[in-house]
N, C-alpha and C positions, 0 to 999 in steps of 0.2 A: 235404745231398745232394738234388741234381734229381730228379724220379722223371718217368720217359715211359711211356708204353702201346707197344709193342715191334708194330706190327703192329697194332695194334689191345687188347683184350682177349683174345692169342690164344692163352689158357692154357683159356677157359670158351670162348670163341666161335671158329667158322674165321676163321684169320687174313688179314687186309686184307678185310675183307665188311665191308657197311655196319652189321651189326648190331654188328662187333666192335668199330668205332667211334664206332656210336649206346651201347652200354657204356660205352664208357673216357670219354664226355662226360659221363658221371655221377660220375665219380670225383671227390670232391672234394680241391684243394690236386695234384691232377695238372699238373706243367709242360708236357708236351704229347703226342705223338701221332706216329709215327714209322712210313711208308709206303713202299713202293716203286713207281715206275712206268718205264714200257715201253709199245714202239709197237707196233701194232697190223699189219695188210697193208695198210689202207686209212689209216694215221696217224695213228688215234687213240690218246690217251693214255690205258692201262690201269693200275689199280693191281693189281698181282701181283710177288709176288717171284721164282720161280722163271722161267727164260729158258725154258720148255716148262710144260705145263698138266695133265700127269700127274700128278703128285702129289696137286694138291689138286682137280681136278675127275674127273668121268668120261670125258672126253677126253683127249687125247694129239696131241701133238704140239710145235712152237716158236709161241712166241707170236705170234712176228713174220712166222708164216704161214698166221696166220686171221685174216680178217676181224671187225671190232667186232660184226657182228652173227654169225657163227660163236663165236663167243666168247662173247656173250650165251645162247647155245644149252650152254655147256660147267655142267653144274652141283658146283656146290659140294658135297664131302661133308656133309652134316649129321643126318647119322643119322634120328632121327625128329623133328627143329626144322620148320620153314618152311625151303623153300627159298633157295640162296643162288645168287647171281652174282658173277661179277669186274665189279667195277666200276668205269667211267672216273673220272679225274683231277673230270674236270667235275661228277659225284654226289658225291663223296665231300664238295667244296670245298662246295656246296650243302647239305651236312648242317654242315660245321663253319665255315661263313665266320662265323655270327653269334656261335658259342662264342671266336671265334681275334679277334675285334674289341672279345671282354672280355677276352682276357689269353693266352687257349690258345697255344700255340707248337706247329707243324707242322713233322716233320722231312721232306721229301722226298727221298726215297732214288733218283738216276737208275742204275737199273739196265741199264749199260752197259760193263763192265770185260767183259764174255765176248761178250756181242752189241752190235755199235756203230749206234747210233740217230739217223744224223745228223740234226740236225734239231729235235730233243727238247728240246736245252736253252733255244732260240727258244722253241717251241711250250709249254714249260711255264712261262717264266717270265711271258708275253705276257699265258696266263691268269690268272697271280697278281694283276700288276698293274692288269688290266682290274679287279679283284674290291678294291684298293684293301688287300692284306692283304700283302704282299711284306714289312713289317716285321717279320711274325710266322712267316717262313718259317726254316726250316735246311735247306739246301742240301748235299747230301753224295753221294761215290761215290768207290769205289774208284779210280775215272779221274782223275789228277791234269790232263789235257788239257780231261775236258769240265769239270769246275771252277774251272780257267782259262777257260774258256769263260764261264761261267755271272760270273764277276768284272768279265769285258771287258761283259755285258751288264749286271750290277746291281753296280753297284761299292762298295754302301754293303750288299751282302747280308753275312748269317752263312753263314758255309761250313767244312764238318768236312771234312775229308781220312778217308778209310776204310781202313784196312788190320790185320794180325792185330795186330803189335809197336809198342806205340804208338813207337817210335825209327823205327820206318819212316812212322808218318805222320808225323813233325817233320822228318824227311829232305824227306820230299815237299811239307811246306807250306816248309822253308827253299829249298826248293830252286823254288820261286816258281810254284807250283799254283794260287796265290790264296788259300786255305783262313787261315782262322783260328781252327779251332777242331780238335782233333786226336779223331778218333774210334779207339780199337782196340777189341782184343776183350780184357774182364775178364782171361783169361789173360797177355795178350800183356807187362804193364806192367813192365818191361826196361830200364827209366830212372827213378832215383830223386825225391822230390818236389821236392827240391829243383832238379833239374833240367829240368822242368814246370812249377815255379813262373809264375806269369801266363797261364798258357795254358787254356782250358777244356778238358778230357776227357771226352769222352762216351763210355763203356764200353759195347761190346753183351755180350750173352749168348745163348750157346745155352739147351740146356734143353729143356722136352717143350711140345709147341705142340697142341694141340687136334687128336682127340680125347681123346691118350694123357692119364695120369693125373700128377699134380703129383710131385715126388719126394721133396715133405714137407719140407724143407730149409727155412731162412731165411738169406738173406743176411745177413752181416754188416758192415751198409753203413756204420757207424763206419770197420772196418777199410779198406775199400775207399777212402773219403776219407783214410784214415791214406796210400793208396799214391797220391796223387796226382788219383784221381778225381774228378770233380765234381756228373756226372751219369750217370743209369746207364737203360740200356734194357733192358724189364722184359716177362715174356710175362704176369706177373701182378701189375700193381704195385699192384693195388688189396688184397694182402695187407702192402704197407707205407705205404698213407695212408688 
């Protein structure tokens, strides 16, 4: 079983901040690192999950109508730590390009099934490859269009198709999304292994993301490979390596 930092370390630390993934680069025997990004008013590329900034900072609003340096100004809940920020595409790639050119693997999540980014899929891959690290990328989103997208421009990339019922990402990568690798959600697995056989699965999870409290449970990630999984996205995976 694969094990990824889901966000970062975002079970101890706020999820997608530099520190939660200056963490999970400690991890040892970690496969890699799984983000989301989104544009900005001015076009810059942010990593944040949520399409509004209410959640995890003290601001409010859509992302995609504040400016990079409005955004710089939104702060990060972190209780009594060091201050945190959302952080561009271009910080993040600057902490891990040297960890991702010894082996790390980066998933980048274009967070664009609810708000459409035209634009993004250019603008993020342009960076990769300027940085000479595109081999070590995973490419994913719910949008089987911008993932067609992201094929026509890197044709030799990895790409997971995102959806709940992994039969509905095999739907969409058969049905020529580009994707080759099926992402659902742990619940969703609705197709037996034998008919998943050759295809990689990367399973997200929900679960409690910082700063709530763990819910004490341990995966049982034999099982989870028993249903066809391969790889599994983790808010705390550094409890299983």
């Amino acid at each position: 079983m694969k094990i990824w930092a889901h966000r970062g370390l975002s079970q101890r630390y706020p999820e997608n901040t530099i520190t939660a993934f200056e963490q999970a680069v400690r991890v040892s025997l970690l496969t890699g690192i799984e983000l989301d990004i989104q544009l900005t008013k001015d076009r810059e590329i942010v990593v944040i999950h949520d399409e509004k900034v209410d959640r995890t900072t003290d601001s409010f609003g859509p992302v995609r109508e504040h400016t990079l340096s409005e955004l710089k100004k939104c702060h990060i809940h972190t209780g009594n730590e060091k201050p945190e920020y959302i952080p561009t595409l271009k910080e993040v790639l600057d902490l891990l390009e040297e960890p991702m050119k010894k082996g790390l693997l980066l998933n980048i999540e274009l967070k664009n099934s609810v708000t459409d980014y035209p634009g993004m899929e250019e603008m993020a891959t342009d960076l990769v490859c300027g940085r000479g690290i595109e081999k070590n990328i995973v490419w994913s989103s719910f949008s089987a269009r911008s993932l067609q997208k992201v094929r026509t421009l890197l044709p030799d990339a990895e790409i997971g198709i995102l959806d709940r019922r992994v039969s509905d990402c095999l739907y969409k990568l058969k049905g020529g999304c580009g994707a080759n690798a099926l992402h659902p959600s742990f619940k969703g697995m609705d197709l037996s292994p034998n008919e998943l056989e050759g295809y990689t699965v990367r399973a997200y999870f929900g679960g409690h993301l910082y700063p709530e409290k763990p819910t004490g449970g341990v995966l049982d990630l034999k099982g989870l490979e028993e249903k066809g999984i391969t790889d599994v996205f983790l808010n705390e995976p550094e409890r299983y390596l």
